[in-house]
DOMARMI-617927 format. One record per atom (N, C-alpha, C, O): residue number from 1; residue in one letter; atom name; x, y, z. Coordinates in Angstrom, 3 decimals. Example, Ala and Ser with C-alpha at 12.3 -4.5 7.8 and 13.67 -1.06 7.14 Angstrom:
! DOMARMI-617927
nr; rest; atom; east; north; up
1; A; N; 13.190; -5.690; 7.800
1; A; CA; 12.300; -4.500; 7.800
1; A; C; 13.200; -3.300; 7.800
1; A; O; 14.236; -3.319; 8.465
2; S; N; 12.850; -2.250; 7.080
2; S; CA; 13.670; -1.060; 7.140
2; S; C; 12.900; 0.030; 7.870
2; S; O; 13.409; 1.138; 8.039
//
This chain:
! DOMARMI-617927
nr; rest; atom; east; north; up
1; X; N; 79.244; 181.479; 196.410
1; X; CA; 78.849; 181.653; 195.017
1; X; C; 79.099; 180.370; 194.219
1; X; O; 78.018; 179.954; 193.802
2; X; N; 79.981; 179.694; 193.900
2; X; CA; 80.824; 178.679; 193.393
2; X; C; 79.705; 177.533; 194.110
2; X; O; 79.452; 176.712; 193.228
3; X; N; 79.060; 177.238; 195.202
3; X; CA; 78.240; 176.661; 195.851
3; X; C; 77.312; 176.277; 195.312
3; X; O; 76.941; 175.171; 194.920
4; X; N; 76.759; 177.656; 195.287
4; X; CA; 75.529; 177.657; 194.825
4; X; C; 75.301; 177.298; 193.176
4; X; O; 74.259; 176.740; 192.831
5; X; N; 76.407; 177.678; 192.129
5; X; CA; 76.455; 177.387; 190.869
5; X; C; 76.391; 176.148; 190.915
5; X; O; 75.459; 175.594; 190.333
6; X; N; 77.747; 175.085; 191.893
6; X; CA; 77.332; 173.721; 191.812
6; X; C; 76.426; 172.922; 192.527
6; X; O; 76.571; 171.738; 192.832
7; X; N; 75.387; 173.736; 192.793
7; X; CA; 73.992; 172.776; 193.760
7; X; C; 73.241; 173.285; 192.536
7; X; O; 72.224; 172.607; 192.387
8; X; N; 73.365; 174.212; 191.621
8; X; CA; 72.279; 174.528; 190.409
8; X; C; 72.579; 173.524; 189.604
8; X; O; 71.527; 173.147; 189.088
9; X; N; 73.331; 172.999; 189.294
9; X; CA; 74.421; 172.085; 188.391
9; X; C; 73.765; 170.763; 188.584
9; X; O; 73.243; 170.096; 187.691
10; X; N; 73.840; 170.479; 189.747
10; X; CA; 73.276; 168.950; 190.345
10; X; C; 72.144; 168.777; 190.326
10; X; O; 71.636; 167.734; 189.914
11; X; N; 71.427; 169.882; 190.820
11; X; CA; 69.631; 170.162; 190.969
11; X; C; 69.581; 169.628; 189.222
11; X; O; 69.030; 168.569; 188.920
12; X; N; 70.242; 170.541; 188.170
12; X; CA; 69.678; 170.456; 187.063
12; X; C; 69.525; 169.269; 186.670
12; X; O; 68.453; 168.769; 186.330
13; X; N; 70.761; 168.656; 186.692
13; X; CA; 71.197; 167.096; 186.578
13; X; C; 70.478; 166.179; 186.806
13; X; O; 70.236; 165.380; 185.901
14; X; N; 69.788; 165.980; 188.383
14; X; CA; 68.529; 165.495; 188.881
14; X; C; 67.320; 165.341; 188.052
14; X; O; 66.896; 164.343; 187.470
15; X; N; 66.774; 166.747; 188.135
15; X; CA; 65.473; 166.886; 187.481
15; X; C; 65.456; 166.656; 185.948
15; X; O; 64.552; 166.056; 185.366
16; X; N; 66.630; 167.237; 185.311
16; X; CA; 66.203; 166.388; 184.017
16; X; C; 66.695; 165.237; 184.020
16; X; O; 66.466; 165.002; 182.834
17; X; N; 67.381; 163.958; 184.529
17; X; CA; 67.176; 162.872; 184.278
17; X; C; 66.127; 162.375; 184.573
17; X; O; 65.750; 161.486; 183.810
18; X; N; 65.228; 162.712; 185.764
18; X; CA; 63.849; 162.176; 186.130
18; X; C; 63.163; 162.336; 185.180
18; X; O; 62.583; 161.326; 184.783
19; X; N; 62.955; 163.507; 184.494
19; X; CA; 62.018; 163.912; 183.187
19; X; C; 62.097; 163.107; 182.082
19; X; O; 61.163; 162.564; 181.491
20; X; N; 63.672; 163.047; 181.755
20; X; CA; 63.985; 162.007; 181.114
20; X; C; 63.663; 160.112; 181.270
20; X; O; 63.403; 159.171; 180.520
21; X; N; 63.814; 160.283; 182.272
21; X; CA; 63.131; 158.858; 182.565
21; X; C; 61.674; 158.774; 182.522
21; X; O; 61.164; 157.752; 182.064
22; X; N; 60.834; 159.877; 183.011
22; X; CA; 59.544; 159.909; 183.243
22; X; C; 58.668; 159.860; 181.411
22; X; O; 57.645; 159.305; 181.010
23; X; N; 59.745; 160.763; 180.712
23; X; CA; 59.183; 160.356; 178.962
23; X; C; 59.360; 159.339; 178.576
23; X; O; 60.424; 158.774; 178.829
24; X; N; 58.408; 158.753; 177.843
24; X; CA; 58.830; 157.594; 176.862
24; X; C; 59.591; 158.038; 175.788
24; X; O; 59.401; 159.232; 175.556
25; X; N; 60.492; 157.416; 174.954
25; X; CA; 61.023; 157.519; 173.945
25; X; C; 62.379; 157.953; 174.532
25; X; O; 62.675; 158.472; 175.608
26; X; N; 63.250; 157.491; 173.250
26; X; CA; 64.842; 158.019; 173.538
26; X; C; 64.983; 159.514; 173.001
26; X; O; 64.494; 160.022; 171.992
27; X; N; 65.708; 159.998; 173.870
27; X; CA; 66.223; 161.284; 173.584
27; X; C; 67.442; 161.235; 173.540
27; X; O; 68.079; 160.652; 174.417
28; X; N; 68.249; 162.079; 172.097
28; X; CA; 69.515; 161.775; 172.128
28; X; C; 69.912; 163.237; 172.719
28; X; O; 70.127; 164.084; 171.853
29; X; N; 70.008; 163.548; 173.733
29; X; CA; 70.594; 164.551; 174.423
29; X; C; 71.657; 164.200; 175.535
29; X; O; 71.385; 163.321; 176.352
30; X; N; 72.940; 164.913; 175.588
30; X; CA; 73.881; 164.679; 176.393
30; X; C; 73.874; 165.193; 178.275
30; X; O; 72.849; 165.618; 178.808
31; X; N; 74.472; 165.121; 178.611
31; X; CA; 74.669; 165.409; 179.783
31; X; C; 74.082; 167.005; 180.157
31; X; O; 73.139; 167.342; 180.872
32; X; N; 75.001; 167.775; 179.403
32; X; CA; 74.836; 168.939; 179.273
32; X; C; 73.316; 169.486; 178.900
32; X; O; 72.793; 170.456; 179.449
33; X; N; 72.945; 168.995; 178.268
33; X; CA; 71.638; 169.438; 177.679
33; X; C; 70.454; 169.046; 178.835
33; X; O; 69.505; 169.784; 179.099
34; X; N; 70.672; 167.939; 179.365
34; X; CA; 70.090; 167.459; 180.746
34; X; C; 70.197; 168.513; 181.874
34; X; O; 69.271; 169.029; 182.499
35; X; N; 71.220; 168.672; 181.971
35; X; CA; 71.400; 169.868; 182.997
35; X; C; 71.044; 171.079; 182.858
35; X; O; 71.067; 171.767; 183.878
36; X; N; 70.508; 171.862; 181.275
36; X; CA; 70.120; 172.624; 180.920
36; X; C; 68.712; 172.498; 180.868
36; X; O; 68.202; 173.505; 181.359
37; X; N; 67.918; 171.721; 180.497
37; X; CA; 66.683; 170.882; 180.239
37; X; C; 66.439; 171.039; 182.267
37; X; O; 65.572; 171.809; 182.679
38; X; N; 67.213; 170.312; 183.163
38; X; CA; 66.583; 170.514; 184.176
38; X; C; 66.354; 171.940; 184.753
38; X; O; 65.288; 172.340; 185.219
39; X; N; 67.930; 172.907; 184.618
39; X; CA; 67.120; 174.499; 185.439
39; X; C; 66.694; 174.837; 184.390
39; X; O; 67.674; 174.378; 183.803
40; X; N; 65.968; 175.328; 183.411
40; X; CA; 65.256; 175.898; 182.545
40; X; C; 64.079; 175.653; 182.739
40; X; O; 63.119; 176.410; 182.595
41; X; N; 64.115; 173.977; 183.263
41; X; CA; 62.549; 172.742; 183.613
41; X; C; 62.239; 173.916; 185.090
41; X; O; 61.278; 174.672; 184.954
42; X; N; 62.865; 173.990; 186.105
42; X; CA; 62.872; 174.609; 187.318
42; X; C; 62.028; 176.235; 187.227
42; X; O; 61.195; 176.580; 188.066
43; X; N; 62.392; 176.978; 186.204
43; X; CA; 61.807; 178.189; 185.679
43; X; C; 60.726; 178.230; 185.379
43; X; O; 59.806; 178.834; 185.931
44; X; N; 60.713; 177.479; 184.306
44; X; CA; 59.027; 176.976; 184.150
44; X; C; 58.029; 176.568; 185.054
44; X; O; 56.925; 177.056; 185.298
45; X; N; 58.724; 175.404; 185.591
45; X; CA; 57.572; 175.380; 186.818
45; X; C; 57.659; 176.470; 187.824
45; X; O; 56.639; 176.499; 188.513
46; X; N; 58.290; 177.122; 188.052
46; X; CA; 58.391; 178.038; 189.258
46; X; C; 57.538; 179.393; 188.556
46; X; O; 57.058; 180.245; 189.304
47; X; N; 57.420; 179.485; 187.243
47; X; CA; 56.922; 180.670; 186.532
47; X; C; 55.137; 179.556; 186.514
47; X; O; 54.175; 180.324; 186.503
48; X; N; 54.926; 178.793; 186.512
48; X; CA; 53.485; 178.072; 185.729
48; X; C; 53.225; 178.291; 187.590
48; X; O; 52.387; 179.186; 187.692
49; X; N; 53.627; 177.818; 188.952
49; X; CA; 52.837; 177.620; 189.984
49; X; C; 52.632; 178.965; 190.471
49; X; O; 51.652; 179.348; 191.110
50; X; N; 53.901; 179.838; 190.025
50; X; CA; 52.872; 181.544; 190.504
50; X; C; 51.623; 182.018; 189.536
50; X; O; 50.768; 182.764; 190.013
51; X; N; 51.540; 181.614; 188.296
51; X; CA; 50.271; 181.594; 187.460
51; X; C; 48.859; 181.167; 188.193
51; X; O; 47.780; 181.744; 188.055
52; X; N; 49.117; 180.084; 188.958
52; X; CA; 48.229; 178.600; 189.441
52; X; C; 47.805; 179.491; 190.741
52; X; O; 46.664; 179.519; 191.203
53; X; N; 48.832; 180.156; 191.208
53; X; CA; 48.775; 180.386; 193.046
53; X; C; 49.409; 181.544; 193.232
53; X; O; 50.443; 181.737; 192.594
54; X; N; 48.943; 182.503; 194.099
54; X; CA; 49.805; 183.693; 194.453
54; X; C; 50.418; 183.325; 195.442
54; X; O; 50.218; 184.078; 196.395
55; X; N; 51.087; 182.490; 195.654
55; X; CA; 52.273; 182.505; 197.072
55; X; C; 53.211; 182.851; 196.729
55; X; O; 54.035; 182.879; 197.643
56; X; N; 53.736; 183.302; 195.409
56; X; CA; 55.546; 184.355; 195.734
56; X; C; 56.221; 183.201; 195.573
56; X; O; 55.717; 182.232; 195.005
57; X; N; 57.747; 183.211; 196.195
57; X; CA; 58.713; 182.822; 196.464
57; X; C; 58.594; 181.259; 197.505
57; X; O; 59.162; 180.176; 197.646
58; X; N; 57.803; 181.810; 197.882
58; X; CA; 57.825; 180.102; 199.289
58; X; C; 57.237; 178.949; 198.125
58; X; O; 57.770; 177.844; 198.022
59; X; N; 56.011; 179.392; 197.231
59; X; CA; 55.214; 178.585; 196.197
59; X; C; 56.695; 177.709; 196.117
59; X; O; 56.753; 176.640; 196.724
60; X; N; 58.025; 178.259; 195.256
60; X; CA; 58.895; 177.727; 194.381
60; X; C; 59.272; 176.701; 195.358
60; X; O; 59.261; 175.552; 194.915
61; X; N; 59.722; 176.909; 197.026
61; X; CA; 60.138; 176.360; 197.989
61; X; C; 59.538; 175.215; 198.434
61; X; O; 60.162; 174.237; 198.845
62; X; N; 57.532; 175.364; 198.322
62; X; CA; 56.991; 174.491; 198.841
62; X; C; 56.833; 173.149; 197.343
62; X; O; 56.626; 171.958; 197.575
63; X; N; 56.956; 173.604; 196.216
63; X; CA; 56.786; 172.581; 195.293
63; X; C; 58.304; 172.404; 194.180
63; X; O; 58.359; 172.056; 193.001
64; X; N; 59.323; 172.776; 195.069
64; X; CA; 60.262; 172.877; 193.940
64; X; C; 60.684; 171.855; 193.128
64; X; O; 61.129; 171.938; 191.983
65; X; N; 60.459; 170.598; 194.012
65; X; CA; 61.176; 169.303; 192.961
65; X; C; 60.130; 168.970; 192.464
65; X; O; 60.353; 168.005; 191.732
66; X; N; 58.669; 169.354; 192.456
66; X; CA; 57.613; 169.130; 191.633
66; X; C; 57.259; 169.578; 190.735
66; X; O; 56.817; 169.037; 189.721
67; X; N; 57.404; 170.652; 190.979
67; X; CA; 56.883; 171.605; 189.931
67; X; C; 58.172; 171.572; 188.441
67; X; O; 57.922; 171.495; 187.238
68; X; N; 59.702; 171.675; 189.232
68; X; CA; 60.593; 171.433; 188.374
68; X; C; 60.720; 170.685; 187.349
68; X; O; 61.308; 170.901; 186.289
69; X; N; 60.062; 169.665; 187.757
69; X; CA; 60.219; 168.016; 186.982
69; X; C; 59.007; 168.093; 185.835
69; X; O; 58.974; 167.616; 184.701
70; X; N; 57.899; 168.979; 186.666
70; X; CA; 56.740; 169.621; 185.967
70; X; C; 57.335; 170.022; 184.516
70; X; O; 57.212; 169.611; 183.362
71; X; N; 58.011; 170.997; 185.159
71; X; CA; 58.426; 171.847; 184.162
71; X; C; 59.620; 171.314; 182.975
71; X; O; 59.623; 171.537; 181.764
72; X; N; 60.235; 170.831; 183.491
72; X; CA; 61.261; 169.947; 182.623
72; X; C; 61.177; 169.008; 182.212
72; X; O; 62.096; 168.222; 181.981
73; X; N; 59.460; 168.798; 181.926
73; X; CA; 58.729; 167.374; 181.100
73; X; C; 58.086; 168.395; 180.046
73; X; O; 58.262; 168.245; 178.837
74; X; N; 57.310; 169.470; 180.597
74; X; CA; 56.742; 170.200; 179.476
74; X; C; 58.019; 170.922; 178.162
74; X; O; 57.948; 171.014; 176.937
75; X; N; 58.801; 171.210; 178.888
75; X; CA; 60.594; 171.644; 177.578
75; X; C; 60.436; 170.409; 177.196
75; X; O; 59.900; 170.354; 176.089
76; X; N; 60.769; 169.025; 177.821
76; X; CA; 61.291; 167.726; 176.962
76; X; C; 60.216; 167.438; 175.821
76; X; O; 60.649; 167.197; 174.694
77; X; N; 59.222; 167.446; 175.982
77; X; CA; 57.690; 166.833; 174.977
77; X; C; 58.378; 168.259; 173.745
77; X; O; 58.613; 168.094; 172.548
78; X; N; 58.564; 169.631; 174.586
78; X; CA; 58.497; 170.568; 173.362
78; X; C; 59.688; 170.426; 172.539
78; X; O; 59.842; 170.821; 171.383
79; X; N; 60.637; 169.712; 173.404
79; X; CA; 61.908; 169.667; 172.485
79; X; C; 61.927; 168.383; 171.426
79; X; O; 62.861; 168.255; 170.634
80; X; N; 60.706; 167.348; 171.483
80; X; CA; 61.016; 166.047; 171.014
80; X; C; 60.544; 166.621; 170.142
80; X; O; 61.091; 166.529; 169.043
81; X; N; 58.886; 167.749; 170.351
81; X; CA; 58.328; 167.687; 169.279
81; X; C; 58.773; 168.806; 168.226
81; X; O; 58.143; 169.060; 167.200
82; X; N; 59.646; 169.275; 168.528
82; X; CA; 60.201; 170.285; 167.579
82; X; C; 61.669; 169.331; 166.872
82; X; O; 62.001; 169.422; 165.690
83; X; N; 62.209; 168.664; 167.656
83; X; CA; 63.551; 167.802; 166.987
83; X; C; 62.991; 166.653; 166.073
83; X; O; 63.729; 165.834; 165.526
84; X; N; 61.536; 166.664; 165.947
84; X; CA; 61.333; 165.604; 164.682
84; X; C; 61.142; 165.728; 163.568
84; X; O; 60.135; 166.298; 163.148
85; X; N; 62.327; 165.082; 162.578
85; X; CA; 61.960; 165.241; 161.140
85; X; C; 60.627; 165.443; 160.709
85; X; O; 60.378; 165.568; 159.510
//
């Protein structure tokens, strides 16, 4: 259990710094918010490629660091564009 919380932890970590790198512009978001920004990013894409494709569960397996990063670029754009004065 404890495992698996910290491979969700790292995964998150991952994918939203890539996202983060992959946007232009600075984002003042911390660590934490990165790691939140990435599994939340992971949901999304795993919820948008069963939309796209009926493969279930393997879909998430066969595109997970893609679709993730997918997904945790579409939160980042929504979060810039909602955090601007």
């Amino acid at each position: 259990m404890i495992m698996t919380i910290l491979g969700w932890i790292v995964f998150g970590l991952v994918v939203g710094a890539i996202a983060r790198f992959i946007m232009p512009g600075r984002q003042s978001m911390g660590m934490m918010m990165t790691i939140v920004l990435g599994v939340l990013g992971s949901f999304v894409g795993g919820f948008l490629g069963s939309l796209f494709h009926e493969g279930g569960p393997a879909l998430v397996h066969a595109s997970g660091w893609i679709g993730s990063i997918i997904g945790a670029l579409l939160l980042l754009f929504g979060y810039s564009y909602l955090s601007k004065p």
